[in-house]
N, CA, C and O atoms as CSV, one atom per row, in Angstrom:
chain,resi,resn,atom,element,x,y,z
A,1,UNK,N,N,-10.713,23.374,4.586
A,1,UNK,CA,C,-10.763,23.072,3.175
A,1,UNK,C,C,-10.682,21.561,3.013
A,1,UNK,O,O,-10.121,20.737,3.735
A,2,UNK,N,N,-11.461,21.377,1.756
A,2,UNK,CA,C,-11.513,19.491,1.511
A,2,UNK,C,C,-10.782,19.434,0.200
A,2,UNK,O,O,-10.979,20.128,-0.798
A,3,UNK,N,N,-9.808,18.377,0.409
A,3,UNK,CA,C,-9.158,18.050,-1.088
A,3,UNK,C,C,-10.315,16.663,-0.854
A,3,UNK,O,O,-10.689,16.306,0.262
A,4,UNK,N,N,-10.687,16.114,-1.949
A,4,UNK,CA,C,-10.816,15.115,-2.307
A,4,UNK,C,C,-9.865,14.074,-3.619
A,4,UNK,O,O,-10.060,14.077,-4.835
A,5,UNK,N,N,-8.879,13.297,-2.857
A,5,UNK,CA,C,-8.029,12.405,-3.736
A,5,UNK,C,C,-8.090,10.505,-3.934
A,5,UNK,O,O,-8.199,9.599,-3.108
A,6,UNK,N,N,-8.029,10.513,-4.631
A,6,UNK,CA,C,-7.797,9.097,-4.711
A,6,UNK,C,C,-7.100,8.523,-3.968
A,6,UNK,O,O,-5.880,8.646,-4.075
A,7,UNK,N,N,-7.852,7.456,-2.665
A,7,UNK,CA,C,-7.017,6.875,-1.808
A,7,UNK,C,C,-5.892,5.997,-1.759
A,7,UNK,O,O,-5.869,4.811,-2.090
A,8,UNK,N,N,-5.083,6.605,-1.371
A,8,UNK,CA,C,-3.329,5.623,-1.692
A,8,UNK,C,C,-2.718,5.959,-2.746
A,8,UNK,O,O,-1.590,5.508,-2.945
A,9,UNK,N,N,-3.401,6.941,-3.778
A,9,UNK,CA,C,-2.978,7.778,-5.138
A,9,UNK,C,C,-1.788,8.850,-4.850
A,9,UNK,O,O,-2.094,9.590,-3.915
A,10,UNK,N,N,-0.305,9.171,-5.502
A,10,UNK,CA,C,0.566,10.204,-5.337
A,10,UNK,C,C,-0.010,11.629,-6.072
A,10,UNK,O,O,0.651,12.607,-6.420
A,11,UNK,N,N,-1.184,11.444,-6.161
A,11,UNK,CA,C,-1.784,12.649,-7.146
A,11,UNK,C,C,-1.720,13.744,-6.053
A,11,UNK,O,O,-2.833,14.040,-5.619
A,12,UNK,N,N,-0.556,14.493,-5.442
A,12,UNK,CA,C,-0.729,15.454,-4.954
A,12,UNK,C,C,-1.129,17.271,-5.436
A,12,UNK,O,O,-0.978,18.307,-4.788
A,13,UNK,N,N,-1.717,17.014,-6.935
A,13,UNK,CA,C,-1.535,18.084,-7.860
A,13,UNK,C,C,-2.641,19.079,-6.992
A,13,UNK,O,O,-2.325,20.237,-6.716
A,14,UNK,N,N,-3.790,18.579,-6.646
A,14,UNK,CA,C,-4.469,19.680,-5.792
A,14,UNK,C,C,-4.288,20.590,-5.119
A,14,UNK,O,O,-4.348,21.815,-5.223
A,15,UNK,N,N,-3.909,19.441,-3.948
A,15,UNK,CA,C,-3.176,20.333,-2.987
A,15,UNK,C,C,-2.059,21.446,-3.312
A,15,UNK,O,O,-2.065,22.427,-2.568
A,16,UNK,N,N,-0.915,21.393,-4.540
A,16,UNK,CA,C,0.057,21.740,-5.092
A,16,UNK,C,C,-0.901,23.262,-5.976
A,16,UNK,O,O,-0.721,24.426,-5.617
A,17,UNK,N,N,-1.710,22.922,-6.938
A,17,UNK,CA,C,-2.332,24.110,-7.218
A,17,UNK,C,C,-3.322,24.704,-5.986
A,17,UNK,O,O,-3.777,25.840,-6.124
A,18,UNK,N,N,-3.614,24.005,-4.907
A,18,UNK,CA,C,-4.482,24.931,-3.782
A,18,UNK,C,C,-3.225,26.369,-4.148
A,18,UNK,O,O,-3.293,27.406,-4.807
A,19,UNK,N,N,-1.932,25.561,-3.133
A,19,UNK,CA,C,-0.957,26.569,-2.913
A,19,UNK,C,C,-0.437,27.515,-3.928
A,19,UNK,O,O,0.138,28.439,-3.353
A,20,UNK,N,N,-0.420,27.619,-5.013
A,20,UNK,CA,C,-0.221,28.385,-6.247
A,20,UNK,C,C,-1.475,29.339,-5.749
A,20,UNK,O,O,-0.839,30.379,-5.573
A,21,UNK,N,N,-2.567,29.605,-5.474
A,21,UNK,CA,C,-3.327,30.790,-4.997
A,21,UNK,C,C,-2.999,31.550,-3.858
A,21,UNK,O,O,-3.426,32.660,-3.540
A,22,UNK,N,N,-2.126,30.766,-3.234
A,22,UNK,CA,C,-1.914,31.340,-1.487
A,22,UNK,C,C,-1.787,32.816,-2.121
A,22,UNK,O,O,-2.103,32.833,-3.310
A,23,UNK,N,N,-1.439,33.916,-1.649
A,23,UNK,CA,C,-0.863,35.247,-1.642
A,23,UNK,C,C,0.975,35.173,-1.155
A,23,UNK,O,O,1.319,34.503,-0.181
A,24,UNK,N,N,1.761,35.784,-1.810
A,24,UNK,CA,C,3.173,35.865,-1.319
A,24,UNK,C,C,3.113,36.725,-0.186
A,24,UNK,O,O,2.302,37.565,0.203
A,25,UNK,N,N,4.083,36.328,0.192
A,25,UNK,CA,C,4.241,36.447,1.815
A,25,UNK,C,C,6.575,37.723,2.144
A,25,UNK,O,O,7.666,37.579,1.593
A,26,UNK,N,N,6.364,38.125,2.606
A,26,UNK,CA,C,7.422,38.728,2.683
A,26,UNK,C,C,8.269,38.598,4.213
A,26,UNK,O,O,9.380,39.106,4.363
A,27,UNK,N,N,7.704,37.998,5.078
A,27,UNK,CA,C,7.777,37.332,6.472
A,27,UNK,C,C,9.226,36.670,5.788
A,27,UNK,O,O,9.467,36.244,4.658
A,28,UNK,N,N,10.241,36.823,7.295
A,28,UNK,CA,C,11.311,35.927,7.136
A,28,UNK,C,C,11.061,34.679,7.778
A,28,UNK,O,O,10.588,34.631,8.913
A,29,UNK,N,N,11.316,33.796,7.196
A,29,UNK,CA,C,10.465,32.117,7.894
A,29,UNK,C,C,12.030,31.203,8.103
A,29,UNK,O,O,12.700,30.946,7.103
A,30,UNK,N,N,12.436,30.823,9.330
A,30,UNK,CA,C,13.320,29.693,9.675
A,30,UNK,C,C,12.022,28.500,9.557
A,30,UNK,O,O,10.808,28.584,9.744
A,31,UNK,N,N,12.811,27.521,9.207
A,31,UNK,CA,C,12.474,26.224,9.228
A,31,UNK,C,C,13.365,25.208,8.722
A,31,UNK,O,O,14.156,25.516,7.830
A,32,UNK,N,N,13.334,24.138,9.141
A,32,UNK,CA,C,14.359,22.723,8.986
A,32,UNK,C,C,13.774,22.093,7.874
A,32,UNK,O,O,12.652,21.600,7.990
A,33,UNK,N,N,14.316,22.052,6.937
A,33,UNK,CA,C,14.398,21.223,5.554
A,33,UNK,C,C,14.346,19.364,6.128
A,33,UNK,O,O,14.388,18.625,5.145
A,34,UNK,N,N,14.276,18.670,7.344
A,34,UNK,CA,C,14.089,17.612,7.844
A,34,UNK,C,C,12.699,17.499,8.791
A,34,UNK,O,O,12.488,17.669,9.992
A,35,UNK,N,N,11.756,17.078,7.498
A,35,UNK,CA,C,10.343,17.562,8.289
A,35,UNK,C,C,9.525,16.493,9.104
A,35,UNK,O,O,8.652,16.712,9.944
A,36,UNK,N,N,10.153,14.927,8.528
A,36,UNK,CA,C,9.847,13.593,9.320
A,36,UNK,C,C,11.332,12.970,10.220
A,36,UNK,O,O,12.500,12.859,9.848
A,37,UNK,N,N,10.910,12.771,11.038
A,37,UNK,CA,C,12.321,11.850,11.980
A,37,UNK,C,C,11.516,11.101,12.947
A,37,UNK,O,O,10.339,10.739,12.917
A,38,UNK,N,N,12.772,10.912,14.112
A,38,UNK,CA,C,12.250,10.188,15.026
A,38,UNK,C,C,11.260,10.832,16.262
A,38,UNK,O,O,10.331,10.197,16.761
A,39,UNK,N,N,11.542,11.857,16.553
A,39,UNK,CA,C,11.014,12.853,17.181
A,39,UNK,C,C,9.925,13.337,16.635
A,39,UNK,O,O,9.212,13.796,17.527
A,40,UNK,N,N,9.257,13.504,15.157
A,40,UNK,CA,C,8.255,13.968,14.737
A,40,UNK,C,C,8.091,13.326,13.554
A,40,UNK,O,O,8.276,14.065,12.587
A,41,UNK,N,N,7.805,12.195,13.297
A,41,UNK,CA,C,7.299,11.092,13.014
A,41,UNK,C,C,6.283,10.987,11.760
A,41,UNK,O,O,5.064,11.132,11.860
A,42,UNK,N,N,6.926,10.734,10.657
A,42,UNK,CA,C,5.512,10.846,9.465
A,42,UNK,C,C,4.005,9.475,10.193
A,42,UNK,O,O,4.163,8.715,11.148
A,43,UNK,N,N,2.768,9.605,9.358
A,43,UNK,CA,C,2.153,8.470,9.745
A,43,UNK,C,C,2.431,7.386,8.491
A,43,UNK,O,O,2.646,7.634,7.305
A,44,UNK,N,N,2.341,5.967,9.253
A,44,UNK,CA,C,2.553,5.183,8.176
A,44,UNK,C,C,1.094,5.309,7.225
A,44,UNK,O,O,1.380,4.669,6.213
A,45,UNK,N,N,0.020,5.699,7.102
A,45,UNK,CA,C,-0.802,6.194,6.599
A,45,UNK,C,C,-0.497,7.094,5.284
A,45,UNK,O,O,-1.064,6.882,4.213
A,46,UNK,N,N,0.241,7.886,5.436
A,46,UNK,CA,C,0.231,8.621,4.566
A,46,UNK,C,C,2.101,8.517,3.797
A,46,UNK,O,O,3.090,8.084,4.387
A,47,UNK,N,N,2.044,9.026,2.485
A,47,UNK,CA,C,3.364,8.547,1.554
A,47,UNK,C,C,3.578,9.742,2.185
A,47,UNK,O,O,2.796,10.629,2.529
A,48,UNK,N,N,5.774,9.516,2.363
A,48,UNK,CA,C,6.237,11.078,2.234
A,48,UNK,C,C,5.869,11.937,1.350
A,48,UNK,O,O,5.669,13.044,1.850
A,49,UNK,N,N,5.693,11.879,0.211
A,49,UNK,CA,C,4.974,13.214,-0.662
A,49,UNK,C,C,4.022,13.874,-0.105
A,49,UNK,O,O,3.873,14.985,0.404
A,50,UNK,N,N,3.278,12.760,-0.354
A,50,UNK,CA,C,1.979,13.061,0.095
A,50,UNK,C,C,2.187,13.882,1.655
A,50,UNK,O,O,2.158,15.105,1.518
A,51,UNK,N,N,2.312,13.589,2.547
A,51,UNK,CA,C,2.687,14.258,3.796
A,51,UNK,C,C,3.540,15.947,3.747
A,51,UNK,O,O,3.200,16.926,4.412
A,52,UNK,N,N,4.326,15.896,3.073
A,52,UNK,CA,C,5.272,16.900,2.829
A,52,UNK,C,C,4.693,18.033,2.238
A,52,UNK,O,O,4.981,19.199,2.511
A,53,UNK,N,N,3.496,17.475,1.051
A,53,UNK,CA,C,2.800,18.255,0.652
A,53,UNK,C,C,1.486,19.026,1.783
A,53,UNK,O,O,0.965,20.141,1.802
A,54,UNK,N,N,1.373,18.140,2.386
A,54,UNK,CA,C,0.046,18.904,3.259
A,54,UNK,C,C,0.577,19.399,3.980
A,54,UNK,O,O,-0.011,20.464,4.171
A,55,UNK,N,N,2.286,19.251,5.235
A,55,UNK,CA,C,2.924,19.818,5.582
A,55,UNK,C,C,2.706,21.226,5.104
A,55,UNK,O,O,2.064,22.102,5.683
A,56,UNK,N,N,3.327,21.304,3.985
A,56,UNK,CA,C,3.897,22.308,3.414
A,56,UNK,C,C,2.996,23.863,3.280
A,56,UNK,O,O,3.352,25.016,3.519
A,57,UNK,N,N,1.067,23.014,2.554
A,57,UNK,CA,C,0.507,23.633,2.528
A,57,UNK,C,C,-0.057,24.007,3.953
A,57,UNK,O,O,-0.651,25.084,3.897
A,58,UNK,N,N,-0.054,23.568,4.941
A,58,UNK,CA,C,-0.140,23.741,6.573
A,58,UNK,C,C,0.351,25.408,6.452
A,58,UNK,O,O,-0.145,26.534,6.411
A,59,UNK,N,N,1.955,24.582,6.422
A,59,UNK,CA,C,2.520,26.032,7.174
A,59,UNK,C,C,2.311,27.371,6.403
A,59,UNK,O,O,2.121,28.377,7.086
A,60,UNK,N,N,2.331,27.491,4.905
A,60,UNK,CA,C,1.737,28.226,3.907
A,60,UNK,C,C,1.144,29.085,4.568
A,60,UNK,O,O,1.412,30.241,4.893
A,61,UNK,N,N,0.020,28.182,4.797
A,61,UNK,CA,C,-1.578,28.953,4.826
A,61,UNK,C,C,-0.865,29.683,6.493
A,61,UNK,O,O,-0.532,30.867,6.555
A,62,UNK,N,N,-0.793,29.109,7.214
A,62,UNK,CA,C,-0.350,29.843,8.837
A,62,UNK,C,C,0.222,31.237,8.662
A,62,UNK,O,O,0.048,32.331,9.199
A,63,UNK,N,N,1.054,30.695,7.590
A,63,UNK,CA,C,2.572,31.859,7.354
A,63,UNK,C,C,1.325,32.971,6.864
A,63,UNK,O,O,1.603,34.156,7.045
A,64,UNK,N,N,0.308,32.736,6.407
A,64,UNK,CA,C,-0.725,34.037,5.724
A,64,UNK,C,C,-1.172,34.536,6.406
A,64,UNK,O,O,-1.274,35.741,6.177
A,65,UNK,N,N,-1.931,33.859,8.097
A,65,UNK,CA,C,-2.428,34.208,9.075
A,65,UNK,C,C,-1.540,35.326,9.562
A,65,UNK,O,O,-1.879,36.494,9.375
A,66,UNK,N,N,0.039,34.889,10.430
A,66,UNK,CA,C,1.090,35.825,10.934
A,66,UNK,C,C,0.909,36.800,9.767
A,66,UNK,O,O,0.207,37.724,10.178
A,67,UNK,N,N,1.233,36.976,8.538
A,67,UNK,CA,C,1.421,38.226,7.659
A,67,UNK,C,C,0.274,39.303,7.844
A,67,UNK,O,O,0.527,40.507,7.810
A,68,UNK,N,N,-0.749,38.900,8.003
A,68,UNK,CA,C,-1.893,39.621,8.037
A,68,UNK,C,C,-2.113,40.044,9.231
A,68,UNK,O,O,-2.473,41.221,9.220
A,69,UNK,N,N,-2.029,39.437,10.592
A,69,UNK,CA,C,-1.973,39.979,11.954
A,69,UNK,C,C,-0.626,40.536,12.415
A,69,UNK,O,O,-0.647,41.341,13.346
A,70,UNK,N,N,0.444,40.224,11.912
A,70,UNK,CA,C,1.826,40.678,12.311
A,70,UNK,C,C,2.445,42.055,11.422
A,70,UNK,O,O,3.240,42.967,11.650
A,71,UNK,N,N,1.829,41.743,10.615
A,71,UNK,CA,C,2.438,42.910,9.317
A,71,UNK,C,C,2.420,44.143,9.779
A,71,UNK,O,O,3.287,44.778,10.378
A,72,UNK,N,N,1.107,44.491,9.371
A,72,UNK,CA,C,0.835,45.727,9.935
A,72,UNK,C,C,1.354,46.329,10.937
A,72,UNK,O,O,2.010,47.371,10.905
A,73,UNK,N,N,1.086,45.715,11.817
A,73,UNK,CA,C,1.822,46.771,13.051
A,73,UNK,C,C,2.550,46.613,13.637
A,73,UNK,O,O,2.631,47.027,14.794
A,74,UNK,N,N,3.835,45.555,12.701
A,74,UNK,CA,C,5.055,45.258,13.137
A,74,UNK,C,C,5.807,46.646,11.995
A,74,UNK,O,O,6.542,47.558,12.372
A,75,UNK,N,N,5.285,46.366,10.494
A,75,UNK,CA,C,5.715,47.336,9.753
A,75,UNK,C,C,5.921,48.896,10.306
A,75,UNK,O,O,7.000,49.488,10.277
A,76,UNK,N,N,4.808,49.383,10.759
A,76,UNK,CA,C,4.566,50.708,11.140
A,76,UNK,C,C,5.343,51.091,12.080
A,76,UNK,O,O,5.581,52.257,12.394
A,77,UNK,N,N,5.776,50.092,12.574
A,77,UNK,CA,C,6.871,50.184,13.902
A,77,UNK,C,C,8.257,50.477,13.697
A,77,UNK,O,O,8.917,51.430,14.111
A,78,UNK,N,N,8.550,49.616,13.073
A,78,UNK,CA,C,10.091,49.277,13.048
A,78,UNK,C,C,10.500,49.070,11.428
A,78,UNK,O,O,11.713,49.020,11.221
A,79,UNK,N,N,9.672,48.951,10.333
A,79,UNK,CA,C,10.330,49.029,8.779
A,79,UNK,C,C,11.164,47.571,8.757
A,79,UNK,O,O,12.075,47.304,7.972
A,80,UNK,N,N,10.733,46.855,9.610
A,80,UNK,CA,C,11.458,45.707,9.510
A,80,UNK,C,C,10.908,44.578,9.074
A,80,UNK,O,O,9.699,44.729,9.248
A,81,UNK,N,N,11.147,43.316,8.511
A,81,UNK,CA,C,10.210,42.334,8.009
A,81,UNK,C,C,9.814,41.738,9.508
A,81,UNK,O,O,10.252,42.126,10.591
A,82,UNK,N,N,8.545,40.338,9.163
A,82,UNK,CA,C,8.415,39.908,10.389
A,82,UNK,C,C,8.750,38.669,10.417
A,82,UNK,O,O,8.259,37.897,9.594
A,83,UNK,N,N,9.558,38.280,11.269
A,83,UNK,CA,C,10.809,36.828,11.637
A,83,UNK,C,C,9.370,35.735,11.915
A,83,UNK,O,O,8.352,36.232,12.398
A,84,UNK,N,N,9.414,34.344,11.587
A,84,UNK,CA,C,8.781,33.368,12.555
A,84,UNK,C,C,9.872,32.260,12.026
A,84,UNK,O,O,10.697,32.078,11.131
A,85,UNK,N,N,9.384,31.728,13.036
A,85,UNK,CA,C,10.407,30.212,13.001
A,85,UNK,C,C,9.424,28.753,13.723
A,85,UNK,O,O,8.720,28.610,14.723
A,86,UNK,N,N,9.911,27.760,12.444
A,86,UNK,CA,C,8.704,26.744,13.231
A,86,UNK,C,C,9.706,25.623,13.757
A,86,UNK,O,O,10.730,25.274,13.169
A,87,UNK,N,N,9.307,25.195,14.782
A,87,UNK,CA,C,9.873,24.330,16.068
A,87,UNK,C,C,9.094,22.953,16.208
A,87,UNK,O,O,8.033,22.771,16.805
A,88,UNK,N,N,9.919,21.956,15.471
A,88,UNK,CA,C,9.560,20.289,15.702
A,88,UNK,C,C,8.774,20.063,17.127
A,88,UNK,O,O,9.391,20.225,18.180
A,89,UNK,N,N,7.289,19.656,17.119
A,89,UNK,CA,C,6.598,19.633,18.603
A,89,UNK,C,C,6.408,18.158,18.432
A,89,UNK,O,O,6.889,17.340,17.647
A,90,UNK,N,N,5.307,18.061,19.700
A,90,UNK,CA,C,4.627,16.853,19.478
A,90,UNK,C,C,3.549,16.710,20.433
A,90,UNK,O,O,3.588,16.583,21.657
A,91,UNK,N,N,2.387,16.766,19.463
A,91,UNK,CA,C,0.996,16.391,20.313
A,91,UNK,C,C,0.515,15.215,20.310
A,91,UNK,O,O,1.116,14.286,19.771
A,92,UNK,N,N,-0.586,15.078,20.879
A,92,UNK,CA,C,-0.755,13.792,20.832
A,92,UNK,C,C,-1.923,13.064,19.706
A,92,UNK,O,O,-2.115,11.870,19.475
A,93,UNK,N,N,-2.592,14.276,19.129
A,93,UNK,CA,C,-3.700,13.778,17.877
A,93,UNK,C,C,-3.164,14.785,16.525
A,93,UNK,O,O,-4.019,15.353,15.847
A,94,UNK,N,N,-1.519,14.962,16.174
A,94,UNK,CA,C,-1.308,14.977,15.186
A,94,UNK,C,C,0.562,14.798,15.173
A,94,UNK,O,O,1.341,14.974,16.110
A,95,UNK,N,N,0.855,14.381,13.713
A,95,UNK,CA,C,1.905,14.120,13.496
A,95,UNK,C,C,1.948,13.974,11.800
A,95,UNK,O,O,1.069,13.507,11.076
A,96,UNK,N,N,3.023,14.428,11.486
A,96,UNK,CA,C,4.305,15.121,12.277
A,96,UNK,C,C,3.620,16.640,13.087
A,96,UNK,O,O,2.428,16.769,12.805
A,97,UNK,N,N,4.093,17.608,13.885
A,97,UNK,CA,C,3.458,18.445,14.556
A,97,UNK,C,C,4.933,19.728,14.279
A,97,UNK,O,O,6.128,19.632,13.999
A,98,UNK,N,N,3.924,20.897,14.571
A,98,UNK,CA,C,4.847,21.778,14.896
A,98,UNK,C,C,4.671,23.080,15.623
A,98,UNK,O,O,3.503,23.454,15.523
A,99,UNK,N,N,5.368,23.843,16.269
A,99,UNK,CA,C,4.831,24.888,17.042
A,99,UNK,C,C,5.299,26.397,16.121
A,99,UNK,O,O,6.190,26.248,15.285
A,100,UNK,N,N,4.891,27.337,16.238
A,100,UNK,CA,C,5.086,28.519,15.500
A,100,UNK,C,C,5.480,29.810,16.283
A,100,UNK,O,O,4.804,30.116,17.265
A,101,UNK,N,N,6.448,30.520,15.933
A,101,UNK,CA,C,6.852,31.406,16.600
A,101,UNK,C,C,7.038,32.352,15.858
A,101,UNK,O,O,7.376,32.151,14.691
A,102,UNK,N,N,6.858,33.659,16.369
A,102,UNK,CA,C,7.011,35.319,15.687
A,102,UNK,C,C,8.334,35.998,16.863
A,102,UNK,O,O,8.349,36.020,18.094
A,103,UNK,N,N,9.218,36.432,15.973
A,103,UNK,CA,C,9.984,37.187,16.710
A,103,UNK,C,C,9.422,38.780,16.860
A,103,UNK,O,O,9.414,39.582,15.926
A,104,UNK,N,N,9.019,39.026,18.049
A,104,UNK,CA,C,7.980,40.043,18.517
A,104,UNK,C,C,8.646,41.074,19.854
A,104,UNK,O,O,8.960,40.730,20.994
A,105,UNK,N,N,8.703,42.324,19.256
A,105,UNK,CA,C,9.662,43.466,20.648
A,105,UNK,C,C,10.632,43.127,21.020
A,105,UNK,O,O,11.112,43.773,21.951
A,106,UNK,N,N,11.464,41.847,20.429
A,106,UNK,CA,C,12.899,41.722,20.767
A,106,UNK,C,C,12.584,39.967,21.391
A,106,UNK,O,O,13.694,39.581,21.759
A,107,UNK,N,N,11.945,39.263,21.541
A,107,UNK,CA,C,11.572,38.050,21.604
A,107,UNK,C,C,10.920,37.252,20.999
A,107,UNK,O,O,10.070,37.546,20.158
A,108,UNK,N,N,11.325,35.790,21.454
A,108,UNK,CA,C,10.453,34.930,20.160
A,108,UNK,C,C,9.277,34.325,21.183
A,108,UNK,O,O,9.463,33.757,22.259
A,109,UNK,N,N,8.056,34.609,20.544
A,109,UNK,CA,C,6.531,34.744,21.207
A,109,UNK,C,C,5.856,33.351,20.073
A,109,UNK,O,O,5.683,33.194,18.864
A,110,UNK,N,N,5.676,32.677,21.158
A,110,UNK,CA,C,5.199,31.073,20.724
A,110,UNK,C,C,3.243,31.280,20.333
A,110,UNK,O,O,2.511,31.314,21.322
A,111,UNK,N,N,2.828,31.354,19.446
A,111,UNK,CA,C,1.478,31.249,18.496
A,111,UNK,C,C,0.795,30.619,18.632
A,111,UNK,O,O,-0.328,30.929,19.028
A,112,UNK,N,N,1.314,28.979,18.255
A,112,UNK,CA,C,0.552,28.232,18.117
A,112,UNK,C,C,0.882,26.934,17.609
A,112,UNK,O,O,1.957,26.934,17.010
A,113,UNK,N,N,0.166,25.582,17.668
A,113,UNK,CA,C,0.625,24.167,17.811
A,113,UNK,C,C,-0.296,23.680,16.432
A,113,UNK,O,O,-1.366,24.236,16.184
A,114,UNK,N,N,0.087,22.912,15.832
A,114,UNK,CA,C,0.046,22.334,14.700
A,114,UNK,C,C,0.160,21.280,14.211
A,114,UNK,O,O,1.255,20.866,14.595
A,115,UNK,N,N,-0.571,20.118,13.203
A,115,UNK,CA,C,0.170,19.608,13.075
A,115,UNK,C,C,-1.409,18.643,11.884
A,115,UNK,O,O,-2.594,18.961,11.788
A,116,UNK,N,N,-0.539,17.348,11.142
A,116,UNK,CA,C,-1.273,16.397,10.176
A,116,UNK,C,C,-1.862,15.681,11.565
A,116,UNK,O,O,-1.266,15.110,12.478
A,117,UNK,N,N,-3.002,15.895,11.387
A,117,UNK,CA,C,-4.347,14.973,12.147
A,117,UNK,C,C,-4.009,13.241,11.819
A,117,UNK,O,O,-3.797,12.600,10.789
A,118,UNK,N,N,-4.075,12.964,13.021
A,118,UNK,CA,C,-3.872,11.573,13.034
A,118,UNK,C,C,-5.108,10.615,12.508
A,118,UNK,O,O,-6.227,10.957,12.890
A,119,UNK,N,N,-5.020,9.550,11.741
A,119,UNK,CA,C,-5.579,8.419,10.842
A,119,UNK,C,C,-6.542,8.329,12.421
A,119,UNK,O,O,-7.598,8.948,12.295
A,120,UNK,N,N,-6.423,7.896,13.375
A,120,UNK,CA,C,-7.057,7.691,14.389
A,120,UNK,C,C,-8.403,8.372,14.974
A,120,UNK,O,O,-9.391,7.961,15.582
A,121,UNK,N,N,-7.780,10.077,14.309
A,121,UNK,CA,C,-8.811,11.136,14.889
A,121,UNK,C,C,-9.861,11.138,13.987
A,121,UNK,O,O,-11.068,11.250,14.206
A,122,UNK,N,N,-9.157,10.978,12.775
A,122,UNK,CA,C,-10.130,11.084,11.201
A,122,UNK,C,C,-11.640,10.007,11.724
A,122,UNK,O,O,-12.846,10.165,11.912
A,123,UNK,N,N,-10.596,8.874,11.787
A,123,UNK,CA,C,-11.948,7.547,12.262
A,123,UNK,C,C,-12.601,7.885,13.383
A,123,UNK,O,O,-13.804,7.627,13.338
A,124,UNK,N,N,-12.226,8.360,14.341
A,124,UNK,CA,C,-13.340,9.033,15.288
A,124,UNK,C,C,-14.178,9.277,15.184
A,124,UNK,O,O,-15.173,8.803,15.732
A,125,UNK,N,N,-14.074,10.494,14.098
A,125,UNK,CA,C,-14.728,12.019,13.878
A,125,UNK,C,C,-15.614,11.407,12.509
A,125,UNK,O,O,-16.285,12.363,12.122
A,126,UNK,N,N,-15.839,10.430,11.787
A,126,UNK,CA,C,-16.168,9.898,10.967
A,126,UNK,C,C,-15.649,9.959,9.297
A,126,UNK,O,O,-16.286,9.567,8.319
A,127,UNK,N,N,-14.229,10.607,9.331
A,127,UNK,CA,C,-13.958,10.553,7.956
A,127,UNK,C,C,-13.411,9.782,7.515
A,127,UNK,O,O,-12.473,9.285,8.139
A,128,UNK,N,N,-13.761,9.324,6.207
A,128,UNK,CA,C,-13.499,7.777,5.873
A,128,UNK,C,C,-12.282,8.414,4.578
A,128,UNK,O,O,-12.171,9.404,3.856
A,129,UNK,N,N,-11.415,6.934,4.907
A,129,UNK,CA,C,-10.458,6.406,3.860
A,129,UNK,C,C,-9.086,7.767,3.814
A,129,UNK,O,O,-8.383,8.202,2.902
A,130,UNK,N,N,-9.191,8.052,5.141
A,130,UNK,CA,C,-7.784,9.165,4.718
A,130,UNK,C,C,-7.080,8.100,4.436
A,130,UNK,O,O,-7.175,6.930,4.807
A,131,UNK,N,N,-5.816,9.062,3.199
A,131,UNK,CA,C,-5.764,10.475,3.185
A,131,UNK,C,C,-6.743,10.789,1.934
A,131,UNK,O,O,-6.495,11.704,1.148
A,132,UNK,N,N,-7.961,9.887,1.809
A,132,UNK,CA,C,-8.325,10.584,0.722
A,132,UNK,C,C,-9.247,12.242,1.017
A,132,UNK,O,O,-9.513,13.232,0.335
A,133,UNK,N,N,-9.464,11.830,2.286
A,133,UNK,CA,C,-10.089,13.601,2.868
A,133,UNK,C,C,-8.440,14.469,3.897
A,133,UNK,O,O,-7.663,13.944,4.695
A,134,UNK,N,N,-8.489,15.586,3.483
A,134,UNK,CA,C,-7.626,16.723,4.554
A,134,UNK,C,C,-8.652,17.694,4.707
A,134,UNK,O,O,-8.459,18.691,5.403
């Protein structure tokens, strides 16, 4: 998906109504309310809002993926909700990053790696003036 925003603008309202369409989700979700540090690092590129917000809508949209592949035939099983928990990572072409986990048959079963695409990769790949493209 493309937001198109005004570059260096706090107008995060897009992105903010994208997420107002997501679908609710009934998944129990751990996660750390400390989403930039030293270990996982906002870019100076982008404002904390701004970041927190695409964060946010990141994990959203993921959390829809697990509901839809996990639901089902975690439900039918056990009548139980389905656990994930996301885990501060760090790759090397995004930041801040994170890894995703489903608690699955009595263990926590690692998904998948994540994370805000680095200002670096954007210019690579030819997209101009992030963050005005995600």
């Amino acid at each position: 998906m493309t937001w198109k925003l005004d570059p260096g603008s706090e107008d995060v309202s897009v992105i903010q109504e994208s997420m107002k369409s997501l679908p609710k989700t009934d998944i129990v979700v751990e996660d750390s309310e400390d989403h930039f540090h030293a270990s996982n690092p906002l870019q100076t590129e982008y404002s904390p809002r701004m970041a927190t917000t695409v964060v946010m809508h990141l994990k959203r949209t993921l959390e829809d993926v697990v509901q839809e592949i996990f639901h089902r035939a975690h439900i039918t099983e056990t009548q139980e909700k389905v656990r994930i928990r996301w885990i501060d990572a760090h790759f090397p072409f995004t930041s801040p990053s994170y890894e995703l986990e489903v608690f699955w048959e009595g263990n926590w079963l690692e998904l998948l790696g994540c994370g805000v695409v680095t200002q670096n990769v954007l210019d690579n790949a030819g997209v101009p003036n992030s963050p005005k493209y995600y």
